[in-house]
N, C-alpha and C positions, 0 to 999 in steps of 0.2 A: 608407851615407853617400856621398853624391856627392862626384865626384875632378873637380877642374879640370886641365883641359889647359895644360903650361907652356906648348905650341907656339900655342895658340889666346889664349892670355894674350898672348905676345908680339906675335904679328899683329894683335891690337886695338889691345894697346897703341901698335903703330907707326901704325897709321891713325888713332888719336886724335893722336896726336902732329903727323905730318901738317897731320892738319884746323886746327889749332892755330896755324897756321904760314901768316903771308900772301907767303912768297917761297919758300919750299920749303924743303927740310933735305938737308945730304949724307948719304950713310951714316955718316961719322964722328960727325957730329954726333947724326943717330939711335941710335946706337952707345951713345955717354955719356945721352943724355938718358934713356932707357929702360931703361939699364944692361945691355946683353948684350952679348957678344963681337960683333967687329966681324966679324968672319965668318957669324957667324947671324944677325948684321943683313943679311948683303949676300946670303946665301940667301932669307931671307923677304923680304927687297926686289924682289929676281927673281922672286922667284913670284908675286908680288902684282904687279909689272910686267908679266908675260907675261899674268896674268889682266886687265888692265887697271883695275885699285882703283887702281895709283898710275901717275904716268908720269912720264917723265923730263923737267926744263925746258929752254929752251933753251938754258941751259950747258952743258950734258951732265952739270954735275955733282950738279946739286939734281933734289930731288923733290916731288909735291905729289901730293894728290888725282887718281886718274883718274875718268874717266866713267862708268865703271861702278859707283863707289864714287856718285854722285849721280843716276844712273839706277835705285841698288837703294833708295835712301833715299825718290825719287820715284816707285816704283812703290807701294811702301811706303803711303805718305801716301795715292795714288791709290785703290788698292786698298781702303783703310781709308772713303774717302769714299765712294765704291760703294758696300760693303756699308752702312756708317749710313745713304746716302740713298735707296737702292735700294725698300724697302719705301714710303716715303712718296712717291716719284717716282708709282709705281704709285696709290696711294690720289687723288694731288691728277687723277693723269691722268682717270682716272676719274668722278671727281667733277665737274669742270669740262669732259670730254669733248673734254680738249687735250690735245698732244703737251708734255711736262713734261718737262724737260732740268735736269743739274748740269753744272755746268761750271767750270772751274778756269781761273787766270792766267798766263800765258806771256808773258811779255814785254809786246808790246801788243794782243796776241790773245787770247781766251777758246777753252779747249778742251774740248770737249763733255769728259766722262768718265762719261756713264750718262744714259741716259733710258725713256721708257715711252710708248707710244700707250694711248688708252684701246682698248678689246675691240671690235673690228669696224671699226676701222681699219688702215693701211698705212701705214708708217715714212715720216713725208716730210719728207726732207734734212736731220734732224738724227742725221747718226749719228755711233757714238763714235770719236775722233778728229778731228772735224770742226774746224778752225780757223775763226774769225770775227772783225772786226777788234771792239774793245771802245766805241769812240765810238759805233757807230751799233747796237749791239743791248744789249738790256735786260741780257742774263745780263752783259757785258761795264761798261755801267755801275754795275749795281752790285757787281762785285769791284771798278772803282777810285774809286768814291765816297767812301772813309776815306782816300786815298792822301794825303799833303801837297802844297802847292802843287809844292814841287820834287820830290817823285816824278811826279806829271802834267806837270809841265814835261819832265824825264830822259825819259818813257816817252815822247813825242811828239817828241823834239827832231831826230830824225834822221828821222819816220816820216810824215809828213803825214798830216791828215785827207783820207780819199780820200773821194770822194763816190760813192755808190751808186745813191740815186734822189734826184727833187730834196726831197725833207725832211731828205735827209743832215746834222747837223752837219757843217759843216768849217770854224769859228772856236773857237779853242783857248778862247777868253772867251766864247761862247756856251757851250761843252761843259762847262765848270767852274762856270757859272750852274746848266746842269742839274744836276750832281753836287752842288750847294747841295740843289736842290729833293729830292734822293734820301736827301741824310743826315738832311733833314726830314723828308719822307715814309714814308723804310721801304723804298720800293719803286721800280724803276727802268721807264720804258717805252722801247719801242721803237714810235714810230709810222710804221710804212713806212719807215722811215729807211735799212733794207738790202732790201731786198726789197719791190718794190709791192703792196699789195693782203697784206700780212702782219704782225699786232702782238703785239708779247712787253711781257711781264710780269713780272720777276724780283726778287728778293731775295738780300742776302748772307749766308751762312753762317760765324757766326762758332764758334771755338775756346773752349776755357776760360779764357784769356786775354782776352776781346777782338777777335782779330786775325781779319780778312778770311780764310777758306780757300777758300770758291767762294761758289758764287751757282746760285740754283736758282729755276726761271724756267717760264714757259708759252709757247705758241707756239698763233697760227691766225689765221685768214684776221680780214679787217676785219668780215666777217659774224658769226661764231663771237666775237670778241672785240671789241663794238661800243664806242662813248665812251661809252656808258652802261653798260658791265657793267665797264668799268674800274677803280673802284671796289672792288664786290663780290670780283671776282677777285683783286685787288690783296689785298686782307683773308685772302683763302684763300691764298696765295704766302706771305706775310708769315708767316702761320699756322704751316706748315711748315717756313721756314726756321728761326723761334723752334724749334720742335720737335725740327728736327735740331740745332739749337746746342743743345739744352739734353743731347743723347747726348753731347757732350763732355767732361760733364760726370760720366759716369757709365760703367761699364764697356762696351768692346762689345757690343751687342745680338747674341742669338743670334739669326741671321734661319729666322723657321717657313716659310716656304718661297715 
């Protein structure tokens, strides 16, 4: 019979506690709320301070969430969309003979987190970690294509549309017209809009709920992805993202290799 740890009980329970809590908690207060002695609150509140899970507010007296307690939750999540989208990155690369990227939302930037060349090519500039602003590329409009008007408002309001080449959106009421045509469509493009002479293709990745987690997309020259294969591709993108939404829905995939 499995034994639960009282010390491993308490330490969760204080980080849910925490999380729970939009101005932070003293120890005292952590103390009552969780019910242990106020002194084994203020030991596991140390230790979890010095580990960075919590950190101390600008009172000195309260506490809240550290960075590390949402760096383990985001790697988490990260990690999880890898492995679901990792195999079919591969499959659509292949297939379509594009560089095929997932990518996640950060603020007002899209961040790569996995991609694939098809076999006899050479990684070109989509690698993981890469930031990208989300107005002017495919993977980026359609993670905020569902956003509401005032999340697109918030995420732009301090951020301008920078212009990259001249097909750049950079009117906030052109950019929201497209993001109409995408929750239409299915599928987001990118025509030259960040880079001349290069067009993306993507779709978003929803959860079992509904909700936006990434967007997973193609990439190549205007040759390679012509106005007439826009289409087709698009059908194949769209394909795949349905596909890894529907793993949401069902237990992690053992990846064969």
């Amino acid at each position: 019979m499995a034994v639960r740890l009282p010390s491993v009980d308490r330490a969760l329970d204080l980080l849910e506690v925490l999380a729970g809590s939009t101005e932070g908690l003293t120890v005292s207060e952590v103390s009552r709320t969780i019910r242990i002695p106020k002194s084994t609150t203020h030991y596991l509140m140390y230790t979890l301070l010095v580990r960075g899970y919590i950190q101390r507010n600008f009172d000195g007296r309260r506490y809240s969430l550290g960075l590390r307690s949402f760096e383990l939750a985001n790697r988490s999540d990260t990690e999880q969309l890898r492995a679901v989208t990792r195999l079919d990155l591969r499959r659509i690369a292949e297939r379509l003979r594009l560089t095929a990227i997932t990518a996640v939302l950060k603020g007002a930037e899209a961040v790569v987190i996995e991609n694939a060349e098809p076999s006899g090519s050479e990684m070109g500039g989509q690698w993981i970690g890469r930031h990208v602003d989300v107005h002017c590329t495919s993977l980026g409009k359609a993670l905020i294509a569902h956003l509401s008007g005032l999340e697109i408002e918030a995420l732009f309001r301090e951020r301008p549309l920078a212009r990259f080449t001249p097909n750049t959106i950079c009117s906030l009421k052109v950019l929201r017209a497209q993001l109409e045509r995408v929750r239409v469509d299915g599928f987001a493009i990118n025509d030259e809009e960040h880079i001349i002479g290069v067009r993306g293709i993507a779709a978003p990745i929803v959860n079992h709920v509904g909700r936006v987690v990434a967007s997973i997309g193609v990439n190549g020259s205007r040759a390679q992805v012509s106005r007439e294969q826009i289409p087709s591709t698009a059908k194949e993108v769209i394909s795949a993202a349905r596909e890894i939404s529907r793993k949401f829905l069902d237990p992690l995939p053992v990846e064969g290799g």
